[in-house]
TIVO-408521 format. One line per 8 residues: number of its first residue (from 1); for each residue x, y, z of C-alpha. Coordinates in pm, whole numbers, padded with zeros to 5 digits. Example, Ala and Ser with C-alpha at 12.3 -4.5 7.8 and 13.67 -1.06 7.14 Angstrom:
1) 01230:-00450:00780 ~ 01367:-00106:00714
//
This chain:
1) -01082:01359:09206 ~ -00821:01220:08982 ~ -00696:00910:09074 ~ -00357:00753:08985 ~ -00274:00424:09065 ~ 00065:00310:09048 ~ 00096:-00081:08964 ~ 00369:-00313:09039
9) 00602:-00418:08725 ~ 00518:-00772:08626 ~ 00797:-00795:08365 ~ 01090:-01042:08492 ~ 01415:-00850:08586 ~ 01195:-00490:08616 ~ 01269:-00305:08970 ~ 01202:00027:08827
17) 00966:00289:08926 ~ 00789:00608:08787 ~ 00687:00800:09109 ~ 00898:00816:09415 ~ 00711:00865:09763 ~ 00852:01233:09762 ~ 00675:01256:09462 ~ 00344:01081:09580
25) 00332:01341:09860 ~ 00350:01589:09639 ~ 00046:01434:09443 ~ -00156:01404:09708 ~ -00076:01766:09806 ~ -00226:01886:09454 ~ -00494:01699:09512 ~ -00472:01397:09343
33) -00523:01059:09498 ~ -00241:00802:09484 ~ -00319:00419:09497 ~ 00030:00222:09502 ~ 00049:-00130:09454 ~ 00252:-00325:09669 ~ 00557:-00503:09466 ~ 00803:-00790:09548
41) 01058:-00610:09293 ~ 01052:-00246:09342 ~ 01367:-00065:09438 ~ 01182:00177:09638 ~ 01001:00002:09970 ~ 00618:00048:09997 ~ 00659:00210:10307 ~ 00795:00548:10192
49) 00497:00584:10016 ~ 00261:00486:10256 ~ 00452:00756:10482 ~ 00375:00957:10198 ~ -00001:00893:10251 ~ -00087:00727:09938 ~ -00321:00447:09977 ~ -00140:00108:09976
57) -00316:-00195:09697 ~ -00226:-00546:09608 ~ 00043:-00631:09409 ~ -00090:-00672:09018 ~ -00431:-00572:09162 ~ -00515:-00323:08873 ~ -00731:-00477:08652 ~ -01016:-00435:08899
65) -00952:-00061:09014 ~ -01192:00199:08961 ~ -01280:00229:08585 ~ -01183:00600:08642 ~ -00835:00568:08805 ~ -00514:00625:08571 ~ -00285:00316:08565 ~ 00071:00373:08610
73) 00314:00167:08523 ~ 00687:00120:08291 ~ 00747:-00169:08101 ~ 00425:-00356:07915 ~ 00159:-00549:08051 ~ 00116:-00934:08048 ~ 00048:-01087:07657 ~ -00311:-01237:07808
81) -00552:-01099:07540 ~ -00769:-00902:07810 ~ -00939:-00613:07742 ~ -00816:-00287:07873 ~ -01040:-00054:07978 ~ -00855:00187:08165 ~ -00662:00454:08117 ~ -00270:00358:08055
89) 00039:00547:08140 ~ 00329:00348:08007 ~ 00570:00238:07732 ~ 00341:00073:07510 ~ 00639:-00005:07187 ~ 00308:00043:06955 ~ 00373:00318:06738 ~ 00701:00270:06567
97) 00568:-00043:06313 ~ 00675:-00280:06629 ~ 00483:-00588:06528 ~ 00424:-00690:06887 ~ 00231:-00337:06944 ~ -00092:-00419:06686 ~ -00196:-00665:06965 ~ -00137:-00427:07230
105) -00381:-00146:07024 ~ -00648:-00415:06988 ~ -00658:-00490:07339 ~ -00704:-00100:07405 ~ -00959:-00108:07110 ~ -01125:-00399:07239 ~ -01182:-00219:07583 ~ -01204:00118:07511
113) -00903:00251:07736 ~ -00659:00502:07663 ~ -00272:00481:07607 ~ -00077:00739:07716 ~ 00283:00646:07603 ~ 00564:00754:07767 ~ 00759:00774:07483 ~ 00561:01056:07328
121) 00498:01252:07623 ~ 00681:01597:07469 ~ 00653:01917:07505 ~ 00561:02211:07285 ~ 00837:02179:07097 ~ 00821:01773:07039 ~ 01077:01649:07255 ~ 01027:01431:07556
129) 00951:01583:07891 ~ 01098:01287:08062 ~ 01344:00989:07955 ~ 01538:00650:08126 ~ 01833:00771:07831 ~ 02112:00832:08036 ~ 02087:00532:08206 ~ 01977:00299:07944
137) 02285:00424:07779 ~ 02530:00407:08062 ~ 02393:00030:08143 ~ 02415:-00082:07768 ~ 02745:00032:07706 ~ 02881:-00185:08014 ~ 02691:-00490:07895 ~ 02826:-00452:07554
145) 03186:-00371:07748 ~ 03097:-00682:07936 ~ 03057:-00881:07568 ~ 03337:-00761:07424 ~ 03560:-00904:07735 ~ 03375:-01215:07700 ~ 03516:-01239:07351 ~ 03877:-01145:07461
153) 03832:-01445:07720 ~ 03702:-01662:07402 ~ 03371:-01687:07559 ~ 03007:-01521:07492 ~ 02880:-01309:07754 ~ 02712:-01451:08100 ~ 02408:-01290:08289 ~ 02370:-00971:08398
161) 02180:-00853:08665 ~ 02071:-00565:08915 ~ 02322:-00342:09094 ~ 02266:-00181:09393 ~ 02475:00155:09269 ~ 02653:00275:08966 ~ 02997:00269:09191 ~ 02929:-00141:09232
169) 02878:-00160:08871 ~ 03150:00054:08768 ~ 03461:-00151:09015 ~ 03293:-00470:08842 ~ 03328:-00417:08500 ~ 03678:-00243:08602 ~ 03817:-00551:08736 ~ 03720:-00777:08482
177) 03876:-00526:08233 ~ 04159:-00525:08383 ~ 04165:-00917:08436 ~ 04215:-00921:08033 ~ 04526:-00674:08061 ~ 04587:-00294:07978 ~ 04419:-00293:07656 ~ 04101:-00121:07608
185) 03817:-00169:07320 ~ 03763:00128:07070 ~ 03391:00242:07095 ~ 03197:00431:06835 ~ 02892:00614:06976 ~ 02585:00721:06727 ~ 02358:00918:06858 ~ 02642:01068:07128
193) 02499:01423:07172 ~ 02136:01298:07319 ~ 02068:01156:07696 ~ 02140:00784:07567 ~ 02470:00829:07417 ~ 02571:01079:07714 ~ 02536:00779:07933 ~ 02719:00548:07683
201) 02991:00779:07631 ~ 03088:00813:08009 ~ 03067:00495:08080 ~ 03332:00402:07798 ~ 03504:00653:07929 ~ 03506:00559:08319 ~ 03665:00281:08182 ~ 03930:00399:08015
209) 03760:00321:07615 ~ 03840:00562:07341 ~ 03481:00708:07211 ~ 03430:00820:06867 ~ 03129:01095:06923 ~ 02880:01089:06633 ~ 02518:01290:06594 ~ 02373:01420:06328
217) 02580:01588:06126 ~ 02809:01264:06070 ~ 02507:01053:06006 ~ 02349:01314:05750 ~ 02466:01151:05460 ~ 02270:00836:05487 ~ 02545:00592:05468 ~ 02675:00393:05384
225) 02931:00414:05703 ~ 03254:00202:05662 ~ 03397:00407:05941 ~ 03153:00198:06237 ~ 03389:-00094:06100 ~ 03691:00056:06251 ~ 03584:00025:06568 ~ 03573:-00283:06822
233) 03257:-00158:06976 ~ 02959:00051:06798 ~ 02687:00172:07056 ~ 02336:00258:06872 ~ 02208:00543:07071 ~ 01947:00704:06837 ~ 01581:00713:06835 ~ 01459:00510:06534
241) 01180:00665:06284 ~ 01128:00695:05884 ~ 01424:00779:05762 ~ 01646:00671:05998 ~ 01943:00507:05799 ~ 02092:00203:05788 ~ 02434:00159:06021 ~ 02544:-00206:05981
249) 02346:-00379:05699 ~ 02354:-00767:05713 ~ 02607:-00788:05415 ~ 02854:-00542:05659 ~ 02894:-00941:05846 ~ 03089:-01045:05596 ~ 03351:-00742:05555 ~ 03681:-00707:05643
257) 03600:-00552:06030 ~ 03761:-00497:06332 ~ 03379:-00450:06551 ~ 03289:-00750:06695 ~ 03035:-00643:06952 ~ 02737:-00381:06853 ~ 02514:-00259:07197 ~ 02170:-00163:07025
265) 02090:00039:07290 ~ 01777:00193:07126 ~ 01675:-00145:07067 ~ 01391:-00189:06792 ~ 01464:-00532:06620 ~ 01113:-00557:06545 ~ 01054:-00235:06401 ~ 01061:-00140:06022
273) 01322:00124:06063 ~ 01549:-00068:06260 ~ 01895:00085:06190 ~ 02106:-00210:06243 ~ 01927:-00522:06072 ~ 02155:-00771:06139 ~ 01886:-00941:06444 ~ 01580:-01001:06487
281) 01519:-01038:06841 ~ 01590:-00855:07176 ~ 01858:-01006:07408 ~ 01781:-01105:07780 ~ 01932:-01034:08113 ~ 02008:-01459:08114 ~ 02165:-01442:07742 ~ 02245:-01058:07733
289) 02464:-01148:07413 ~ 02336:-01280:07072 ~ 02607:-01407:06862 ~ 02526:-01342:06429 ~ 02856:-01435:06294 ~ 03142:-01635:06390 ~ 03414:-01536:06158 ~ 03498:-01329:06273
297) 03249:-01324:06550 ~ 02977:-01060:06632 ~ 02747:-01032:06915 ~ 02505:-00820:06916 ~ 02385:-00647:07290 ~ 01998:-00517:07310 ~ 01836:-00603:07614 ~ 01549:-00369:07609
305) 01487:-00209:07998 ~ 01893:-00175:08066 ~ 01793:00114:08366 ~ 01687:-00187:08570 ~ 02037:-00222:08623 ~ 02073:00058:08795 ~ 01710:00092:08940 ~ 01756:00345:09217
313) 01968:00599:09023 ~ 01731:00577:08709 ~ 01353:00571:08931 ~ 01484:00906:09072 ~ 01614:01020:08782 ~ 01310:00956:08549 ~ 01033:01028:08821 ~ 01212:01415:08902
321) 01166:01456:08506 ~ 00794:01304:08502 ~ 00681:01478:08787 ~ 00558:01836:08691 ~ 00337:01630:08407 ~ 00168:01439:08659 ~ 00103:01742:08859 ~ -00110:01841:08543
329) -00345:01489:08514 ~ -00628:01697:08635 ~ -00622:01814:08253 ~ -00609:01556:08040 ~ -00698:01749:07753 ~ -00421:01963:07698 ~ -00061:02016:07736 ~ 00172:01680:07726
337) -00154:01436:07776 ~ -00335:01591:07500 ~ -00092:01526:07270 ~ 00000:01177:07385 ~ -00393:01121:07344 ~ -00376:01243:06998 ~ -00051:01052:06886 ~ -00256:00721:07028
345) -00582:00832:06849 ~ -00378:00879:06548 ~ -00280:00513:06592 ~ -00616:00362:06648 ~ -00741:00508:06309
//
């Protein structure tokens, strides 16, 4: 029987999920057995899916499940070295040139396990059968919102944290928009036709921000892209891979500019086709704001699991997407898991 087990998230700040109990029950209906860890962090209580009838596990008790069952899980595992064995389901951040993934690979090497990313889970056609976008962009354009008013205030942005809805988040960032005065910040969006820069784009909007919409036919030219200067606010929203051009080079610091705040929502410092070079490192939910110039400033926003935020909205959202491929883990050999087997074999070459 296939197994999938379900681990808790042992990444700091990380409430998300990628199976809700409805979705567990529908598992176990197909036949699949359903091991869920318990969790200290996890929006969604342990006891809907024990309802559900999955079977219940210690929290960050996976290393020493069946060799056969299928661990499940978002954000990466703990940097300890260990050999992995198993057979992953997660975002591994391993096959864009990230420099933190080789060790991640070795460790699957090492053990002999699998990675299924969920990145590269796509369809027929290549694209992805199941994505956080939306909400990754709605969350990183309030933080960046939220840096930009810091600036207005003459201050870098605070911590951020978890909200219990996106209508607690939303009168937030309203009020302390409106604390400044009537003025609003002048957003440019790349990226603004895909699920990320949907979710930037109406968040700028809900509060009351002018969006400039760009895709690909504004970006076809390769740059350079003066216009991004205009703005107070520019809002990366694109999937980064060869070819990918450059939107603010370093030198772009030390041009006459009106942006003073950048959200990278896509957020790949580390990778070689990072499209806005100016940093080097992702942002945190304690210092969501890294300041690279101070005359005139810029801070640059990329906090790398922004649905956390929101963590109910974006588990539901993101496990109704992911659901009809896990209905298909019987066959692991075809279909979306084939070809996430082959990208990773591709990888370990």
């Amino acid at each position: 029987m296939t197994h999938l087990w379900v681990r808790a998230e042992q990444r700091l700040n990380e409430d998300r999920v990628g199976l809700t109990p409805q979705g567990a029950a529908a598992l176990i209906k197909a036949g699949i057995r359903v091991t869920v860890e318990e969790s200290h962090a996890r929006a969604i209580p342990i006891g809907g899916y024990r309802d559900a009838g999955a079977e219940i596990a210690a929290e960050n008790s996976w290393p020493d499940a069946p060799r056969d069952a299928i661990i499940f899980g978002l954000k990466e595992l703990p940097e300890d070295g260990t050999q992995l064995p198993h057979r992953h389901i997660m975002f591994g951040h391993a096959f864009k040139g990230q420099h933190s993934g080789k060790a991640l690979l070795q460790r699957f090497k090492a053990g002999g396990g699998t990675l299924y990313d969920l990145e590269y889970l796509v369809d027929e056609e290549g694209r992805r059968v199941a994505a956080f976008g939306y909400w990754a962009g709605y969350a990183g354009a309030a933080v960046t919102l939220k840096t930009w008013a810091a600036q207005q205030r003459g201050e870098i942005c605070g911590p951020v944290g978890v909200y219990p809805s996106q209508d607690a988040l939303n009168t937030e960032l309203l009020a302390e928009l409106d604390a400044i005065g009537p003025n609003r910040p002048r957003a440019i969006v790349i990226g603004a036709l895909g699920r990320v820069g949907s979710g930037a784009s109406d968040l700028c909007e809900a509060m009351g921000a002018a969006v400039t919409k760009w895709d690909i036919a504004e970006t076809a030219n390769g740059g350079p892209f003066p216009q991004i200067l205009d703005h107070d606010i520019f809002l990366n929203c694109i999937f980064a891979r060869p070819g990918t051009p450059v939107f603010v080079p370093r030198d772009a610091l030390d041009q006459p500019r009106r942006l003073t705040a950048i959200g990278d929502v896509a957020c790949d410092p580390d990778s070689d086709y990072n499209p806005v070079p100016i940093y080097d490192r992702a942002t945190t939910w304690a210092e969501p704001a890294l300041r690279v110039a101070t005359d005139p400033v810029m801070d640059v926003m990329a906090i790398d699991n922004l649905p956390s935020m929101l963590p109910v909205e974006s588990s539901q959202d993101y496990a109704a997407q992911l659901l009809p491929s896990l209905l298909t883990l019987t066959d692991l050999d075809s279909g979306v898991w084939g070809r996430a087997k082959a990208t990773f074999d591709t990888h370990m070459d």
